[in-house]
DOKOLNU-469028 format. One record per residue (C-alpha): residue number from 1; residue in three letters; y, z, x. Coordinates in nm, 2 decimals, decimal comma, padded with zeros to 4 digits. Example, Ala and Ser with C-alpha at 12.3 -4.5 7.8 and 13.67 -1.06 7.14 Angstrom:
! residues 2
R  num  residu   north      up    east
R    1     ALA  -00,45   00,78   01,23
R    2     SER  -00,11   00,71   01,37
! end
This chain:
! residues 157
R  num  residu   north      up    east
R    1     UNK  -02,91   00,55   01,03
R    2     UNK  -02,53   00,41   01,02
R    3     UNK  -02,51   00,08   01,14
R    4     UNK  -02,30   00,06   01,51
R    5     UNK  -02,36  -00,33   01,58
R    6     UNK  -02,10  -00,53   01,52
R    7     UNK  -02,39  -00,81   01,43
R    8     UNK  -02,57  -00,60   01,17
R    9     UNK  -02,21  -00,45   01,03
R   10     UNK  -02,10  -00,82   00,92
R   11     UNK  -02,47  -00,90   00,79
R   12     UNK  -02,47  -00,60   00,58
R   13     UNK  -02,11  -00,70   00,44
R   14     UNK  -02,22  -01,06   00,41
R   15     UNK  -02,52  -00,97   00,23
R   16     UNK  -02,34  -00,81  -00,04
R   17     UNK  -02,40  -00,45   00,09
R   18     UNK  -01,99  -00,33   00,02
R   19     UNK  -02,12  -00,34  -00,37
R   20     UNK  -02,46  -00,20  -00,36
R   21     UNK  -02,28   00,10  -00,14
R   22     UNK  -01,98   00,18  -00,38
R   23     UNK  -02,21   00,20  -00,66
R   24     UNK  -02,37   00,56  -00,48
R   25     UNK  -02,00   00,67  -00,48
R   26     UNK  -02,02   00,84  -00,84
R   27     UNK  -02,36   00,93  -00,86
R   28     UNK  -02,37   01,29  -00,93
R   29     UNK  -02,50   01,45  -00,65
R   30     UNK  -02,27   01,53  -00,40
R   31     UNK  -02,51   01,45  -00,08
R   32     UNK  -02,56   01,12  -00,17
R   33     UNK  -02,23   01,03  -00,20
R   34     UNK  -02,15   01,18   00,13
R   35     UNK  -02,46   00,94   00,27
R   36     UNK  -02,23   00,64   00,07
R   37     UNK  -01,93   00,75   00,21
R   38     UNK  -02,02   00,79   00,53
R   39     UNK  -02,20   00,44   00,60
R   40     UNK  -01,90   00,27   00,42
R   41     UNK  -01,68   00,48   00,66
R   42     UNK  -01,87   00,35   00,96
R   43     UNK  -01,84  -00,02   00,82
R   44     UNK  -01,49  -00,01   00,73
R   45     UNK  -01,31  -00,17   01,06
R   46     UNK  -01,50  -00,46   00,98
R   47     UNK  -01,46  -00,50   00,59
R   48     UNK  -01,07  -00,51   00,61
R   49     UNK  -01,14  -00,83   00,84
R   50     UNK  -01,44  -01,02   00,73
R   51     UNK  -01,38  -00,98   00,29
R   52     UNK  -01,15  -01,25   00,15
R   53     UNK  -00,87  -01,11  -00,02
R   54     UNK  -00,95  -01,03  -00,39
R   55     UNK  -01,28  -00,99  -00,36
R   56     UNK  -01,42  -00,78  -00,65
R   57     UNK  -01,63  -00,54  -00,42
R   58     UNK  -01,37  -00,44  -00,29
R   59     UNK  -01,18  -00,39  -00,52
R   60     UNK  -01,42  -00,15  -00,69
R   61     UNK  -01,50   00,00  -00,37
R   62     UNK  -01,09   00,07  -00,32
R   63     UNK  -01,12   00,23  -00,71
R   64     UNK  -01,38   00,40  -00,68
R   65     UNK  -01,28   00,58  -00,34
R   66     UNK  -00,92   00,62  -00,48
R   67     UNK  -01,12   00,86  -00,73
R   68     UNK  -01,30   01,03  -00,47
R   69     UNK  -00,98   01,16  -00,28
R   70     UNK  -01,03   01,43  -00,57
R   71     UNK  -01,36   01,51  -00,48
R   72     UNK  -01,46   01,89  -00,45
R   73     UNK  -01,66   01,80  -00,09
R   74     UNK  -01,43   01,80   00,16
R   75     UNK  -01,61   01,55   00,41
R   76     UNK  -01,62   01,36   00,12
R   77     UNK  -01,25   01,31   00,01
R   78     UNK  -01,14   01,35   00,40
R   79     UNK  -01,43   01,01   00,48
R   80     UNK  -01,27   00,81   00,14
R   81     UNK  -00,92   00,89   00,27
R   82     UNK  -01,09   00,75   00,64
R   83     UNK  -01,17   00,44   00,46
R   84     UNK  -00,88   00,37   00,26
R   85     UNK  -00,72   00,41   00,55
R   86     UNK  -00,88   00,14   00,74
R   87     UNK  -00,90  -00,10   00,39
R   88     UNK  -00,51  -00,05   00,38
R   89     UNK  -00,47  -00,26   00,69
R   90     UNK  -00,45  -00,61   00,57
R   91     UNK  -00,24  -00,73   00,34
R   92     UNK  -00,52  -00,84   00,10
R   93     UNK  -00,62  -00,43   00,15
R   94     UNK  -00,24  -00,32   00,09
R   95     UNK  -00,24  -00,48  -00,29
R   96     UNK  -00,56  -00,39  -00,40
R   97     UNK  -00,52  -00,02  -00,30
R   98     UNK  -00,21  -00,03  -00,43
R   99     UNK  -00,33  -00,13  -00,81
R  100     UNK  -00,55   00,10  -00,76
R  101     UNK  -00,32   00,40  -00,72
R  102     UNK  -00,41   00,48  -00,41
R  103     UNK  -00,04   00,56  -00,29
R  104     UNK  -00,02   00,84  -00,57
R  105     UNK  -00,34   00,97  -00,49
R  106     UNK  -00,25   01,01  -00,10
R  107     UNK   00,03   01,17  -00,21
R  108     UNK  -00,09   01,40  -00,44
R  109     UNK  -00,31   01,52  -00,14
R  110     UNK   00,03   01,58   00,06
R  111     UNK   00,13   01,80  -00,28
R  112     UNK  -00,15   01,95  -00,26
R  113     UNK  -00,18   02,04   00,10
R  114     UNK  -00,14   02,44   00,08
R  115     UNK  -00,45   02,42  -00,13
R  116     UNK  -00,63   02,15   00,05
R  117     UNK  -00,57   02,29   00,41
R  118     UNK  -00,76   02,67   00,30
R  119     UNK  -01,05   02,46   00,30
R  120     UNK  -01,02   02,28   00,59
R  121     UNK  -01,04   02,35   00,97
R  122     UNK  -00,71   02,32   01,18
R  123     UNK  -00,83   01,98   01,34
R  124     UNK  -00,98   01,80   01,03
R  125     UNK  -00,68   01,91   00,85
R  126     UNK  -00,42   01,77   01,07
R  127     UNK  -00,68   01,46   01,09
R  128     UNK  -00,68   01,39   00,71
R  129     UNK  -00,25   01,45   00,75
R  130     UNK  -00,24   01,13   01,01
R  131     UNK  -00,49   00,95   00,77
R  132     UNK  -00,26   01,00   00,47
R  133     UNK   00,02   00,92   00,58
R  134     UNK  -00,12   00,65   00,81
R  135     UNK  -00,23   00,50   00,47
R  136     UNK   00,12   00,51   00,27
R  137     UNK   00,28   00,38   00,56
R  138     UNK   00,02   00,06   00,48
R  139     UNK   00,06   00,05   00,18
R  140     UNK   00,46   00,02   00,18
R  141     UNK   00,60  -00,11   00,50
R  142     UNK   00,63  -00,45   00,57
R  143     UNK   00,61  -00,54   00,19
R  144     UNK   00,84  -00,73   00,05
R  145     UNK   00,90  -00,49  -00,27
R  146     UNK   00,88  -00,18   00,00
R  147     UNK   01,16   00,01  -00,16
R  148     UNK   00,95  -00,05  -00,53
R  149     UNK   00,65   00,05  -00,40
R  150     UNK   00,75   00,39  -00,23
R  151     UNK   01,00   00,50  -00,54
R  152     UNK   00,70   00,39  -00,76
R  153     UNK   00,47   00,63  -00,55
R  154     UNK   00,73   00,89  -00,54
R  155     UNK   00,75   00,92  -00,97
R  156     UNK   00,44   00,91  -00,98
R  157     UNK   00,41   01,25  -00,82
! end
């Protein structure tokens, strides 16, 4: 059951629940990662404002879903894109995805699309476009080093 209560969102943050989630992320089978990511996905709009910045959960949370977004389940890459999205809101969120590599990885999904979008319905496609590029637009605007930051993202493709 995914939490909807604001209440029992932030007591599940609080009570250390962001790290005892992101550890289901790489478990091998691919269902229960899909339970992970989807629960994470649901508390997501409250992580970005209730976690201190640099907070080691996460921070492995953000690395662990940048390795998702290669993920051969496609609710399952699509819901960690979801979630970095919403992580990548803060400025706190903005740094650690960015050390993580998240900007590469979103854009390595926009390289990717031809291959990507086969998989993919017409609607969830175009919805994991906005998410991507909702997410690099975090990650660089407003940033001081913007102009580092999106040439950095750019070589790295």
């Amino acid at each position: 059951m995914l939490p909807t209560c604001l209440h029992i969102k932030q007591a599940i943050i609080s009570e250390r629940g962001i790290g005892a989630l992101s550890k289901y992320l790489l478990y091998p089978r691919s269902k229960i990662v899909f339970n992970a990511v989807c629960t994470l996905r649901n508390l997501s709009d409250v992580i970005h404002k209730q976690v201190p910045p640099g907070d080691e959960a996460v921070a492995d949370l953000v690395h662990r879903l940048v390795r998702l977004l290669d993920h051969s389940n496609v609710d399952v890459f699509t819901g960690a894109a979801d979630i970095l999205s919403n992580l990548t809101c803060t400025e706190g969120g903005k740094e650690v995805a960015f050390r993580a590599g998240c900007g590469p990885a979103m854009a390595a999904i926009l390289l990717s699309w031809g291959m990507r979008t086969n998989v993919l319905r017409e609607d969830k496609a175009k919805q994991l476009l906005q998410t991507v590029v909702a997410t690099l637009r975090h990650i660089t605007n407003g940033h001081p080093m913007v102009n580092f930051r999106q040439r950095k993202i750019t070589w790295a493709c």
